[in-house]
Backbone of each chain as ProteinMPNN parsed JSONL, in Angstrom:
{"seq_chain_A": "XXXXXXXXXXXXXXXXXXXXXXXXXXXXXXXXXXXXXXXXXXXXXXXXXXXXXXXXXXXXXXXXXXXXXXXXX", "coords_chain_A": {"N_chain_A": [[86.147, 131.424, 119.415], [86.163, 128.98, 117.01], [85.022, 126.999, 114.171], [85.597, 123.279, 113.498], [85.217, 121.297, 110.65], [85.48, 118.106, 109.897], [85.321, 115.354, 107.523], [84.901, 112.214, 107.413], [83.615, 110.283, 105.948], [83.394, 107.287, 104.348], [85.494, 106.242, 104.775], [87.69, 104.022, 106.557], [89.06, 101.534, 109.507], [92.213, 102.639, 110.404], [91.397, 105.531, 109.861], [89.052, 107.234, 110.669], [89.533, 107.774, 113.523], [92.521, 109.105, 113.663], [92.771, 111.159, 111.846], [91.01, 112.391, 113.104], [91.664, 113.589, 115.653], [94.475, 114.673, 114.456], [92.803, 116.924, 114.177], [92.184, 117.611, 116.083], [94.612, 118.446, 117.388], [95.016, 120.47, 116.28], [93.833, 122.199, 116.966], [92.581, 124.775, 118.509], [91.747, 125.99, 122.429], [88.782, 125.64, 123.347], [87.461, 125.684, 120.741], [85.446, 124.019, 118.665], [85.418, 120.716, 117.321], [83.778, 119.085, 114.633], [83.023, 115.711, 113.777], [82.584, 113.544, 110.472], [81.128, 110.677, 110.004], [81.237, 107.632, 108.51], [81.867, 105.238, 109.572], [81.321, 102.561, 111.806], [82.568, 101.326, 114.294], [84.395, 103.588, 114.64], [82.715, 105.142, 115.479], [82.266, 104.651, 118.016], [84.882, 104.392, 118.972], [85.721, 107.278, 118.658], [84.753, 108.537, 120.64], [85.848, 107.145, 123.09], [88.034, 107.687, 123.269], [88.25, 110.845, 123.266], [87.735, 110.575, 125.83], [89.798, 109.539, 127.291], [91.468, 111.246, 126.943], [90.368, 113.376, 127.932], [88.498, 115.112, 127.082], [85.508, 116.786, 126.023], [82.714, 115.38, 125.079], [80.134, 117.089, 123.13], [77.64, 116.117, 121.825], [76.164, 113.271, 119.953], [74.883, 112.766, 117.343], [72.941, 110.168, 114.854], [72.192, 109.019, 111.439], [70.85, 107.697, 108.92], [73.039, 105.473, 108.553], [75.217, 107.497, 109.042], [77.014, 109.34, 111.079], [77.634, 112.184, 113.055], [80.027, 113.622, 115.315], [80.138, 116.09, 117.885], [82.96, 117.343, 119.488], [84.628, 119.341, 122.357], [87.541, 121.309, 122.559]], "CA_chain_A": [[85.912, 129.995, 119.195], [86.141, 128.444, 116.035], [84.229, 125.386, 114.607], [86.455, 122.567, 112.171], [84.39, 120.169, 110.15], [86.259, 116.891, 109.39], [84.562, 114.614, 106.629], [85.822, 111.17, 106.979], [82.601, 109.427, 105.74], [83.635, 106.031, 103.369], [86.871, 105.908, 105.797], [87.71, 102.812, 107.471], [90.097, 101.699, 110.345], [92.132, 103.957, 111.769], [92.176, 106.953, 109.001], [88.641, 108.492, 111.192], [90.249, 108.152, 114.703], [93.576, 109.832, 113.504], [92.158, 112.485, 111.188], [89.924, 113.372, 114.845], [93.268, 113.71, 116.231], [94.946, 115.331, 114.115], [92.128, 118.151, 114.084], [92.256, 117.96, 118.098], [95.833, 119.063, 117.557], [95.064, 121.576, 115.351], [92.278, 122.903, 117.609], [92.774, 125.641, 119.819], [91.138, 125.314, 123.183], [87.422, 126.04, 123.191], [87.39, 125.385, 119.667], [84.877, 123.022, 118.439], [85.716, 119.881, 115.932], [82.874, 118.067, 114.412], [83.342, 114.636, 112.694], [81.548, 113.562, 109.846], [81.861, 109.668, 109.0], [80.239, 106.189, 108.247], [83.081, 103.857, 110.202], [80.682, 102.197, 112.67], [83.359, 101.361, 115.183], [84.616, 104.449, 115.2], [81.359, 105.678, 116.237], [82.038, 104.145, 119.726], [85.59, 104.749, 119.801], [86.087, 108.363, 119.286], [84.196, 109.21, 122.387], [86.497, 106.773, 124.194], [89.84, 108.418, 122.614], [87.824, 111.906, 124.148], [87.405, 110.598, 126.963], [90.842, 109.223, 127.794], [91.898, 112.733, 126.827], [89.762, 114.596, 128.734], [87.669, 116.36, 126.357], [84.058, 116.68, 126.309], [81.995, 115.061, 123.625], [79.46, 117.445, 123.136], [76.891, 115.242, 121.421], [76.2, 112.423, 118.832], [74.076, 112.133, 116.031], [73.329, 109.451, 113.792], [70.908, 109.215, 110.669], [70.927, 106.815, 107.946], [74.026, 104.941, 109.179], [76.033, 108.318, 108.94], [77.304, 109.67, 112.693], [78.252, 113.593, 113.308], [80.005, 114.009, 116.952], [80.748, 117.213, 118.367], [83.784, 117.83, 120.29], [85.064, 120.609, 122.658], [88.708, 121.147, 123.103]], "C_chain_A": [[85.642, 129.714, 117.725], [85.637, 126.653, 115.222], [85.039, 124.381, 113.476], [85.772, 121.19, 112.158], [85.053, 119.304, 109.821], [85.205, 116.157, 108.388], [85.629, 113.233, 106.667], [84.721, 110.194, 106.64], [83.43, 108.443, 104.546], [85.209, 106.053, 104.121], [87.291, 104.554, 106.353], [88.987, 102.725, 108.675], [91.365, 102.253, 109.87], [91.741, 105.238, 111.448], [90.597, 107.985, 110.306], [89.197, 108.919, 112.451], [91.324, 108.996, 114.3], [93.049, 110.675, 112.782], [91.434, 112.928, 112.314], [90.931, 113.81, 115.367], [93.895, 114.328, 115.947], [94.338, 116.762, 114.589], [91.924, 118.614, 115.162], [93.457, 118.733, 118.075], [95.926, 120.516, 117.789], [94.809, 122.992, 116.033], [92.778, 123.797, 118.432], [91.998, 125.964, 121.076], [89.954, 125.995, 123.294], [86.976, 125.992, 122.125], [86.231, 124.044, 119.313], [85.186, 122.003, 116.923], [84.453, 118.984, 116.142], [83.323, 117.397, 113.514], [82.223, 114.043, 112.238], [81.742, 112.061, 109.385], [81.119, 108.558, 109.144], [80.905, 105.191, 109.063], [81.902, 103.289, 111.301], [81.654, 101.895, 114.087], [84.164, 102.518, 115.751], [83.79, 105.639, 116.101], [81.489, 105.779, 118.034], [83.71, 104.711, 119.899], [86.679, 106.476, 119.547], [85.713, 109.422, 120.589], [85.451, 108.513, 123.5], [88.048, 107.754, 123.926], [89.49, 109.852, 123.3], [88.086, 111.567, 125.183], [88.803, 109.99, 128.114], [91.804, 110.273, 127.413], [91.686, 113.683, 127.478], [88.992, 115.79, 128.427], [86.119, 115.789, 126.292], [83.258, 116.316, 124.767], [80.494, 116.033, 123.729], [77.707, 117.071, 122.768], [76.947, 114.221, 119.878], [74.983, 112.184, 118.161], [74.093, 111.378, 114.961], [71.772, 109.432, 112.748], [71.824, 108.279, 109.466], [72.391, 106.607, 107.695], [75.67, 105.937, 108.707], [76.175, 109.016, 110.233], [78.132, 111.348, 112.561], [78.46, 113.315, 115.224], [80.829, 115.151, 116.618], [81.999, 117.268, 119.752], [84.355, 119.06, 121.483], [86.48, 120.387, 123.172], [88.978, 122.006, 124.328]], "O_chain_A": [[84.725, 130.387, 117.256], [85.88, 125.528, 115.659], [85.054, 124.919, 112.369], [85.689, 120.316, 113.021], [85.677, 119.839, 108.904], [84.052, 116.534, 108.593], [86.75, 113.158, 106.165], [84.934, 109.086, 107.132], [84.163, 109.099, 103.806], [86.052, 105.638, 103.325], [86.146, 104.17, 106.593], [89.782, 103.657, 108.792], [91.449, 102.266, 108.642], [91.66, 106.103, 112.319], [90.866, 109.1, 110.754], [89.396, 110.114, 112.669], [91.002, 110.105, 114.728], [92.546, 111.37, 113.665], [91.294, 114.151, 112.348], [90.758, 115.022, 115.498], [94.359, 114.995, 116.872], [95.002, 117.604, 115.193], [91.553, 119.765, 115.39], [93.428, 119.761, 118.752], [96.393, 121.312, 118.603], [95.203, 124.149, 115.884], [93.609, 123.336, 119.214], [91.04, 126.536, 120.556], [90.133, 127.212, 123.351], [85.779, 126.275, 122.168], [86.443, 123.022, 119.966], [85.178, 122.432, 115.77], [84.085, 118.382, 117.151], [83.915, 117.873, 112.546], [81.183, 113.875, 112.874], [82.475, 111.945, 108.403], [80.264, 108.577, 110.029], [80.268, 104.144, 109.181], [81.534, 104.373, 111.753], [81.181, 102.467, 115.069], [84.562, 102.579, 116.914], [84.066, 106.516, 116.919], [81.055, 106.546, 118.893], [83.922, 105.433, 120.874], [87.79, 106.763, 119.993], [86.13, 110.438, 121.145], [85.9, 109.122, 124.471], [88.814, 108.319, 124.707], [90.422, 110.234, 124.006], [88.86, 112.335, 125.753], [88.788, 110.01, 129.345], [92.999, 110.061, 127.623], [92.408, 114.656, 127.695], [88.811, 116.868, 128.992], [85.72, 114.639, 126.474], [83.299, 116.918, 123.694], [79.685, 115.571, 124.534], [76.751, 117.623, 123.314], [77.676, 114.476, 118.92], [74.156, 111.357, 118.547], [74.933, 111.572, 114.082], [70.637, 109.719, 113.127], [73.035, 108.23, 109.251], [73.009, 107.287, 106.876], [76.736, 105.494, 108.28], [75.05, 109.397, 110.557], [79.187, 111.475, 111.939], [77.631, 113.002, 116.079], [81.686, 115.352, 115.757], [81.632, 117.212, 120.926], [84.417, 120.056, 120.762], [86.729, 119.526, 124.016], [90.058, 121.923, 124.914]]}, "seq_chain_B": "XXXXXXXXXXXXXXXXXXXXXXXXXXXXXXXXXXXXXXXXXXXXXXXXXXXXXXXXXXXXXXXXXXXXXXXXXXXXXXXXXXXXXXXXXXXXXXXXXXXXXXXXXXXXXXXXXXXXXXXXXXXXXXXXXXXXXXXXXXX", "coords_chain_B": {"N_chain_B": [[102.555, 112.412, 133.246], [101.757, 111.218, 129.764], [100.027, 107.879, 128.827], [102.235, 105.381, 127.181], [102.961, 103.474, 124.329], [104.775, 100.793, 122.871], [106.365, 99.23, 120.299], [107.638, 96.337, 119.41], [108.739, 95.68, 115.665], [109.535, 93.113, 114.152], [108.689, 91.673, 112.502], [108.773, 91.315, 108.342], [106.008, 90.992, 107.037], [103.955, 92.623, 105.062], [100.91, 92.766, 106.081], [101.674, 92.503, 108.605], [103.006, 94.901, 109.255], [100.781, 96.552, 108.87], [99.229, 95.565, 111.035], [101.256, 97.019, 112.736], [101.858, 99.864, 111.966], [98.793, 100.345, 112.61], [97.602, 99.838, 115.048], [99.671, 101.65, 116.084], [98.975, 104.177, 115.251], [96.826, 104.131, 116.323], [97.045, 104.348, 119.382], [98.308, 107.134, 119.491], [96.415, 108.43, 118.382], [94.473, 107.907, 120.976], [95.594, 109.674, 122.556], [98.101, 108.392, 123.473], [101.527, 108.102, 124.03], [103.859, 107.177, 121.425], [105.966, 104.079, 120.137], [107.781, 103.062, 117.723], [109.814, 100.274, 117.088], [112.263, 99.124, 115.14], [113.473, 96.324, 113.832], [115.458, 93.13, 111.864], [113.644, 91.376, 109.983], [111.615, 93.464, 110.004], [113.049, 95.661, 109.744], [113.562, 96.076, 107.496], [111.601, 96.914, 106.06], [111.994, 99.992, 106.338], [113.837, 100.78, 104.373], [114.216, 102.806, 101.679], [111.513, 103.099, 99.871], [109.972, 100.628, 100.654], [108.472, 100.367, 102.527], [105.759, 98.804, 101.733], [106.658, 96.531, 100.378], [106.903, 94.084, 101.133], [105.842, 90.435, 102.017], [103.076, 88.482, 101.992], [101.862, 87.08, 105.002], [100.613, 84.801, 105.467], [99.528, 83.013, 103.037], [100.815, 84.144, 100.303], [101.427, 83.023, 97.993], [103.478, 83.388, 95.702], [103.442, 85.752, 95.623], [100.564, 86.336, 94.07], [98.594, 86.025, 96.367], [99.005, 88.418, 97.239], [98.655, 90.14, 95.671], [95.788, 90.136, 95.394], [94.337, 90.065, 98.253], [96.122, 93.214, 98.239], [94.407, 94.029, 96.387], [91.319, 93.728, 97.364], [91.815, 95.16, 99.835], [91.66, 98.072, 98.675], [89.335, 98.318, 97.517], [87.989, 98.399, 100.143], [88.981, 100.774, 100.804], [91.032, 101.006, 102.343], [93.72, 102.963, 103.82], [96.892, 103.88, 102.325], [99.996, 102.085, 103.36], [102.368, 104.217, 103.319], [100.887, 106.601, 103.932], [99.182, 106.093, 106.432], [102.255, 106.024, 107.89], [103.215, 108.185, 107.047], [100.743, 109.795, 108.997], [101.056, 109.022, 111.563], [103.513, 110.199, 111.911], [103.257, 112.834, 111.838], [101.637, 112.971, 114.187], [103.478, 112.539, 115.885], [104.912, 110.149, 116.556], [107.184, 108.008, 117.335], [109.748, 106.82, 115.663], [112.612, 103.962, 115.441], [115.786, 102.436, 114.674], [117.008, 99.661, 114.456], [120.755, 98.977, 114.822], [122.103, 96.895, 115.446], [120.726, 94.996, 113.618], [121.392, 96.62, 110.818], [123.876, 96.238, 110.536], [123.987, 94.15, 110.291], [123.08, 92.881, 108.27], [124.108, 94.58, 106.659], [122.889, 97.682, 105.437], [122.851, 100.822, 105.136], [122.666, 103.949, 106.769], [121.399, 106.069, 104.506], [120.239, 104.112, 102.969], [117.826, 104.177, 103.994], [114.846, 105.446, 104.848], [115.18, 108.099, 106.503], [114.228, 110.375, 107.443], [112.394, 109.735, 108.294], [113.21, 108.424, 110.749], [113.805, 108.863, 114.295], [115.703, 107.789, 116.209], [118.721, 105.57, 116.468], [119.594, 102.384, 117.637], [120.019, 100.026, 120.476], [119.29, 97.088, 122.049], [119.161, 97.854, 124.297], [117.672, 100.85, 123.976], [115.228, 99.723, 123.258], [114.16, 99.216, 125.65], [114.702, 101.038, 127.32], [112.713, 102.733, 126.551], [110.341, 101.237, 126.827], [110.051, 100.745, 129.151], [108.489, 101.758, 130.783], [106.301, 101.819, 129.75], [102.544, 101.4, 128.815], [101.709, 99.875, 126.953], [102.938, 96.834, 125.319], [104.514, 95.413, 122.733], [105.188, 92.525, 120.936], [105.632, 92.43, 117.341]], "CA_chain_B": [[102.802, 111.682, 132.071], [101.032, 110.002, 129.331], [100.783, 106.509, 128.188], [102.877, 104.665, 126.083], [102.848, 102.306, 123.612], [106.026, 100.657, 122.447], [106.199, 97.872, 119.493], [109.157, 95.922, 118.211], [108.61, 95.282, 114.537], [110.252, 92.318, 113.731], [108.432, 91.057, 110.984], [108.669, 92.82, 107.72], [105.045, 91.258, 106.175], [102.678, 93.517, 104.686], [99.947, 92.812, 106.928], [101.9, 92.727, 109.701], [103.863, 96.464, 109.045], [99.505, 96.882, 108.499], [98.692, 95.642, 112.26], [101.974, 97.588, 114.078], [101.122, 101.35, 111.933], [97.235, 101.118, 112.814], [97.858, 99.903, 116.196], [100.906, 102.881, 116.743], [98.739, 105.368, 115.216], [95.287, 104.046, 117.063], [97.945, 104.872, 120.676], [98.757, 108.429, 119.335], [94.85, 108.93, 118.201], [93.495, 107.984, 121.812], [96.412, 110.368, 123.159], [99.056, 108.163, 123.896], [102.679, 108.233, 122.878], [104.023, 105.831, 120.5], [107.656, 104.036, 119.958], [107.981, 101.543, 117.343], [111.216, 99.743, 117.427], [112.466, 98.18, 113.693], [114.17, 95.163, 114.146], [115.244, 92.135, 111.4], [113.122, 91.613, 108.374], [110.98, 94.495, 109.683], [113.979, 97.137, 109.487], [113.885, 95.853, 105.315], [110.508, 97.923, 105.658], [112.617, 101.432, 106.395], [114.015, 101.107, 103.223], [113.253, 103.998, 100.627], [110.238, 102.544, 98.734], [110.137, 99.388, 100.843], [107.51, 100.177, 102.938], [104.509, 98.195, 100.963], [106.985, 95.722, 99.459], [106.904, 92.625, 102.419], [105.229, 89.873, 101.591], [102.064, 88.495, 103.198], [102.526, 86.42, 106.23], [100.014, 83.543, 104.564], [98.746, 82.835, 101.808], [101.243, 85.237, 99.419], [101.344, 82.5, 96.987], [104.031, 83.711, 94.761], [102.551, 87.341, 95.222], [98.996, 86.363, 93.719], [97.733, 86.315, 97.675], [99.139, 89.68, 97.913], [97.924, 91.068, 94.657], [94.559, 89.924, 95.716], [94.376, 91.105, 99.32], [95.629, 94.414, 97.88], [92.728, 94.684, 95.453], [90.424, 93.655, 98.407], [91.796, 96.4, 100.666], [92.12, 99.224, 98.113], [88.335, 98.549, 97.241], [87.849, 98.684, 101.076], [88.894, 101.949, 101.566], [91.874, 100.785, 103.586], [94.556, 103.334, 104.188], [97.991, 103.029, 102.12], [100.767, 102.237, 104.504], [102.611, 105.458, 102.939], [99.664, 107.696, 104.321], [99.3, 105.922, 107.778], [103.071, 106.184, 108.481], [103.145, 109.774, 107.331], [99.989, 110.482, 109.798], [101.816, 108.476, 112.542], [104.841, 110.81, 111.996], [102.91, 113.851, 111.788], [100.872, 112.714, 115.302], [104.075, 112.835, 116.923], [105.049, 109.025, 117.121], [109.053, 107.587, 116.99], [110.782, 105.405, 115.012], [113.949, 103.208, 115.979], [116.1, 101.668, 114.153], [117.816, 98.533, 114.967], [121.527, 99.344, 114.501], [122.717, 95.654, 114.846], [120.469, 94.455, 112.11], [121.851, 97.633, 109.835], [125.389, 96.079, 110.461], [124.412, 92.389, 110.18], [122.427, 93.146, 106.898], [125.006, 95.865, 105.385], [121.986, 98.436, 105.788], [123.376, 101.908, 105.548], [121.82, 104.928, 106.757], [121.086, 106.739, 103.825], [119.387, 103.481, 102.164], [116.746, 103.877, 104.816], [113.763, 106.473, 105.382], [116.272, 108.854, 107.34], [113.297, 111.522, 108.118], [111.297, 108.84, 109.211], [113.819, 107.824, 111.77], [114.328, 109.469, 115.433], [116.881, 107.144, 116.96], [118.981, 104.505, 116.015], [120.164, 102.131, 119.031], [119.944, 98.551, 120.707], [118.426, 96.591, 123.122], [118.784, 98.974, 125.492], [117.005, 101.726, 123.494], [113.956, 99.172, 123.348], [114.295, 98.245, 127.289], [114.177, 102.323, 127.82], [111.566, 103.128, 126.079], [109.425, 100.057, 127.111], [109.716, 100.247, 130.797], [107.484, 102.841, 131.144], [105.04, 101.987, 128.765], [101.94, 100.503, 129.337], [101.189, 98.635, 126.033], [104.054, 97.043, 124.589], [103.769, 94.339, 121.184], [106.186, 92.336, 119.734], [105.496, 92.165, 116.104]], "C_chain_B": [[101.875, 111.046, 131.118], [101.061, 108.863, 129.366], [101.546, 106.67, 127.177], [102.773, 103.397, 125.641], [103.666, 101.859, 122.864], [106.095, 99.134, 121.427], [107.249, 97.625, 118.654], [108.253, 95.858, 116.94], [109.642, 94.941, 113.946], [110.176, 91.574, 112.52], [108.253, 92.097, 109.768], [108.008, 92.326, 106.279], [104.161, 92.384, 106.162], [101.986, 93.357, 105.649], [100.372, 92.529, 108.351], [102.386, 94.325, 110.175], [102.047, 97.29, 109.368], [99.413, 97.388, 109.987], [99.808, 96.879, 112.955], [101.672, 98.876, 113.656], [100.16, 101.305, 112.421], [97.085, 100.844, 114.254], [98.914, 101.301, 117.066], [99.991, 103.722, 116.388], [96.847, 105.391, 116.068], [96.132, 104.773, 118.464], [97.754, 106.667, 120.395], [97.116, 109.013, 119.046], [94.238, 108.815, 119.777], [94.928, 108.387, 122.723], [97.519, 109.789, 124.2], [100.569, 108.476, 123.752], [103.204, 106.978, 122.276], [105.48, 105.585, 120.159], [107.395, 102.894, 118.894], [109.609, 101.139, 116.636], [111.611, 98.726, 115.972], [113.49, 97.499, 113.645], [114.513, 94.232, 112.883], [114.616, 91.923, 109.955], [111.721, 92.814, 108.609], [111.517, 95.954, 109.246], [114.141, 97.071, 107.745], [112.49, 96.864, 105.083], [111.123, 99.621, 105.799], [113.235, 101.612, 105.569], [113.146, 102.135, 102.335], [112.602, 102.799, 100.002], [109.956, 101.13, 99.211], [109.088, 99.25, 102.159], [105.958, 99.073, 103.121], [105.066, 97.011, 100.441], [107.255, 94.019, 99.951], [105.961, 91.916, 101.317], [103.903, 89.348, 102.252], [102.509, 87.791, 104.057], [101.438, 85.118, 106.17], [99.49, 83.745, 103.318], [99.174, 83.915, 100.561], [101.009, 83.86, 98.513], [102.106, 82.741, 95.722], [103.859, 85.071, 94.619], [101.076, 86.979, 94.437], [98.087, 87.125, 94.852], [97.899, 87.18, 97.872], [98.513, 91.004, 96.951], [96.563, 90.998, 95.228], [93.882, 90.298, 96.95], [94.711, 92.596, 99.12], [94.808, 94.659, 97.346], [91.684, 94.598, 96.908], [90.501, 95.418, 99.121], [91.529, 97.92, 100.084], [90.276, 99.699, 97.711], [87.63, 98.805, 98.543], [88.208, 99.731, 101.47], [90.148, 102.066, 102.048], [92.93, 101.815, 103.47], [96.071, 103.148, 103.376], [98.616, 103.319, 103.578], [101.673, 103.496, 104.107], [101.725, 106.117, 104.117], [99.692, 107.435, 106.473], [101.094, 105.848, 108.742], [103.349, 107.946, 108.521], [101.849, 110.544, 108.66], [100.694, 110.088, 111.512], [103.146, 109.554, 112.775], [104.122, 112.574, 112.845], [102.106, 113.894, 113.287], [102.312, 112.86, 116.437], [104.984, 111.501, 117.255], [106.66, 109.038, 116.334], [108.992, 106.431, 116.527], [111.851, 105.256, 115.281], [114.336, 102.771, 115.426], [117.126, 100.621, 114.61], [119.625, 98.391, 114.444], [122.65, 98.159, 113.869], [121.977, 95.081, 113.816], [120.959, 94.919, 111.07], [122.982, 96.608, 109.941], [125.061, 94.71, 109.975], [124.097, 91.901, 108.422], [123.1, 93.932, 106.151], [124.059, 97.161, 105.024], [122.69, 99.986, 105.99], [122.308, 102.948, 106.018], [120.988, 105.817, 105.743], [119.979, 105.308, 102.783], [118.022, 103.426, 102.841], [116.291, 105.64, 104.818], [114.188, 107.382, 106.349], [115.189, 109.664, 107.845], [112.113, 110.935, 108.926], [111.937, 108.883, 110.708], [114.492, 108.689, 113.014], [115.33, 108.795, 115.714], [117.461, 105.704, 116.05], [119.994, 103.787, 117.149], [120.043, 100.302, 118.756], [118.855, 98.11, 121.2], [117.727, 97.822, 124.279], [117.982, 100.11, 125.177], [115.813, 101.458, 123.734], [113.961, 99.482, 125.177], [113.481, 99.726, 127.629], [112.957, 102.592, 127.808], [110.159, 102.648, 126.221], [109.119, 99.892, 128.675], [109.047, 101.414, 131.27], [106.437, 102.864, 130.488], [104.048, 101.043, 129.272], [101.087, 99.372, 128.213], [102.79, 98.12, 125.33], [104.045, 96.01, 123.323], [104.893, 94.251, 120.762], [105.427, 91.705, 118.449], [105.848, 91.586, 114.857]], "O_chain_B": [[101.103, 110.244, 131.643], [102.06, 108.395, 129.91], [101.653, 107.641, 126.427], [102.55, 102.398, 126.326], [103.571, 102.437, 121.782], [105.858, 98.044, 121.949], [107.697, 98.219, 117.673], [107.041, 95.975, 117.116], [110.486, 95.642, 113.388], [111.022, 91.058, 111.79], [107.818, 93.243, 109.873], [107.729, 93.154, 105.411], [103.721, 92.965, 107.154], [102.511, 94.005, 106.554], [99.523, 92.333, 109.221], [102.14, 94.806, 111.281], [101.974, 98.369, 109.957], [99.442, 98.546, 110.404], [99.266, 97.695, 113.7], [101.174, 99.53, 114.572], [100.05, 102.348, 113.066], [96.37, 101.668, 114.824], [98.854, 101.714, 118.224], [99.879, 104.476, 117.355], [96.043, 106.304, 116.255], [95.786, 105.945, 118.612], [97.055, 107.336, 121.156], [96.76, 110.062, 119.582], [93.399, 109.693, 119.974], [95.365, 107.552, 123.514], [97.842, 110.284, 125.279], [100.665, 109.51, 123.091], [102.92, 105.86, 122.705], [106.229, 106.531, 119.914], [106.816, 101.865, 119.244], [110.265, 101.78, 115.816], [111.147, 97.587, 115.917], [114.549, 98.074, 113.395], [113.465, 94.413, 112.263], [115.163, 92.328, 108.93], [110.939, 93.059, 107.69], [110.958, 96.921, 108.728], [114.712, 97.866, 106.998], [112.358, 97.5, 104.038], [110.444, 100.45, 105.193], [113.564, 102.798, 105.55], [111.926, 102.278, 102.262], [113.147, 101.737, 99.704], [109.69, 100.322, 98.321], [108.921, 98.17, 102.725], [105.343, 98.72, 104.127], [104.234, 96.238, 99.968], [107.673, 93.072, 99.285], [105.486, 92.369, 100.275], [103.659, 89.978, 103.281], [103.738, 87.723, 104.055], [101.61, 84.36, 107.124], [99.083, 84.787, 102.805], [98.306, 84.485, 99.899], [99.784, 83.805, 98.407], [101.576, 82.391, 94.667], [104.108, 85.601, 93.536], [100.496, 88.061, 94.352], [97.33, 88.09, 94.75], [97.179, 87.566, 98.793], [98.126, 92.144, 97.207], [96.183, 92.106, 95.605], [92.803, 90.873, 96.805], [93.923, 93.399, 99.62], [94.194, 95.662, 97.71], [91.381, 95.684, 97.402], [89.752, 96.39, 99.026], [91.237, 98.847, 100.841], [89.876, 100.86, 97.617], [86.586, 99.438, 98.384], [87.865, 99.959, 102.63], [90.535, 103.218, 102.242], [93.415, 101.415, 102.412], [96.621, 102.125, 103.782], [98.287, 104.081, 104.486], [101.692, 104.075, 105.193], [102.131, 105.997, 105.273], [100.031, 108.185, 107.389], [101.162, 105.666, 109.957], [103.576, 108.701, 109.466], [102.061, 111.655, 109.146], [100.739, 110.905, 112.431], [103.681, 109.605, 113.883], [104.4, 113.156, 113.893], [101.905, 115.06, 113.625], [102.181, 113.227, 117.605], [105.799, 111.638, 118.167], [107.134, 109.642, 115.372], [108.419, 105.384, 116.827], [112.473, 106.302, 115.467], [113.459, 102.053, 114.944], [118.13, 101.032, 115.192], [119.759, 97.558, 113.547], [123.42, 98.11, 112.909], [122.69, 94.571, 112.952], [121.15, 94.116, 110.156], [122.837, 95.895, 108.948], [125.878, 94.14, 109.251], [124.592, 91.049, 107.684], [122.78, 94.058, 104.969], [124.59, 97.817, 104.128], [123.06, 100.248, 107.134], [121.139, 102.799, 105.664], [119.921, 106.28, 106.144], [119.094, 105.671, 102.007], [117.132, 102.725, 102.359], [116.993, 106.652, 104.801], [113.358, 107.472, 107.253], [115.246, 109.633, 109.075], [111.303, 111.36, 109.75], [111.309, 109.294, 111.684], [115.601, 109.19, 112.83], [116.291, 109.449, 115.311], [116.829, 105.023, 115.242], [120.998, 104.374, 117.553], [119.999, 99.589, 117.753], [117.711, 98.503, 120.97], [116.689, 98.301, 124.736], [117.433, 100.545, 126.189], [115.075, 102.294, 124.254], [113.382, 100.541, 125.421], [112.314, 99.845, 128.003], [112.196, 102.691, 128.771], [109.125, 103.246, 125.922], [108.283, 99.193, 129.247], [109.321, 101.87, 132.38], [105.632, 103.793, 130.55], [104.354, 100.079, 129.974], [100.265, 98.484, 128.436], [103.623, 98.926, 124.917], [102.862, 96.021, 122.984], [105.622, 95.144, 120.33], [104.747, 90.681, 118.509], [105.132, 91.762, 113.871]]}, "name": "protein", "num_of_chains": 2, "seq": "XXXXXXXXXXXXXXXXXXXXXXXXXXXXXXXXXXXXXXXXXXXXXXXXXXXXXXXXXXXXXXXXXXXXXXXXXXXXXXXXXXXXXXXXXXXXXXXXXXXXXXXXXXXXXXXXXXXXXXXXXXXXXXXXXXXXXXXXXXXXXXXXXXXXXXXXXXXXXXXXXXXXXXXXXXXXXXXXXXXXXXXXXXXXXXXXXXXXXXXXXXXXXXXXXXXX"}
């Protein structure tokens, strides 16, 4: 298992959803991708883009309006 | 099967070329598949270097409104359309090209984004590709 950090903090619509995506591609299965980014909307909708995928959001953290979610492919 | 998400692009302003990439590549990000269909004065956007070069769809003003909305966006962060068609490509998503506009416009193949472009068809290409989809957008 392997873990791939994305950084899309100062990002805006769409570039963090598709850069998550991409790195889902990338991912090989059991692999973990964490995203690193400020988009506030994307906050909410890369869990849904998981979740209409079928992958497990492992958890979400946010701290001074910066959001890390964990993925599992 | 997955979804699909299938979008003429008929218009060929800037901020419309804006809405149909971030909408095609939002589909392919929440694991759909993606068709977008280039039609009219949006097939003038599959031109080499003609991507970015539409005009706005209000308020261009001679190009001022468009200089000025680009500064806006560029200080926003926003994405060129370059970048979001290359990630759109690279995600997996198709491009169409409208074969009767090529002919009606004098549009050759080689003046257009050729590596961009999976198919080049009609109506019927759209019809296909659309009747199975479950978002579809004319643009």
């Amino acid at each position: 298992m392997t873990e791939v950090e994305i950084d899309v903090r100062g990002q805006t619509c769409p570039v963090p959803l598709v850069e998550c995506r991409k790195a889902l591609r990338k991912a090989s299965s059991g692999d973990e991708v964490i995203v690193l980014g400020t988009h506030p909307a994307s906050k909410k909708e890369i869990p849904m883009a998981c979740e209409s995928m079928g992958l497990e959001v492992l958890g979400i953290e946010e701290k001074d309006n910066e959001w890390k979610i964990r993925i599992k492919k | 099967m997955s979804k699909k998400a299938v979008i003429v692009v008929h218009s060929g302003d800037l901020d419309k070329i804006y809405s149909a990439l971030i909408i095609g590549n939002g589909a392919l990000a929440m694991g759909m598949e993606a068709s977008m269909y280039f039609t009219f004065w949006g097939l003038q956007r599959l031109r080499k270097n003609g991507l970015d070069k539409g005009p706005l769809s209000k308020m261009h003003m001679l190009g001022l409104g468009k200089w000025m909305v680009s500064r806006r966006m560029k200080k926003a962060n926003v994405a060129p359309l370059e970048k979001l068609m290359e990630d759109y490509k690279e995600l997996g998503g198709r491009i169409l090209a409208c074969e009767m506009t090529m002919e009606i416009m004098g549009i050759k193949k080689e003046e257009l984004h050729e590596e961009w472009i999976d198919d080049y068809g009609a109506v019927g290409t759209y019809v296909n590709e659309a009747k199975d989809a479950s978002i579809t957008l004319f643009i």
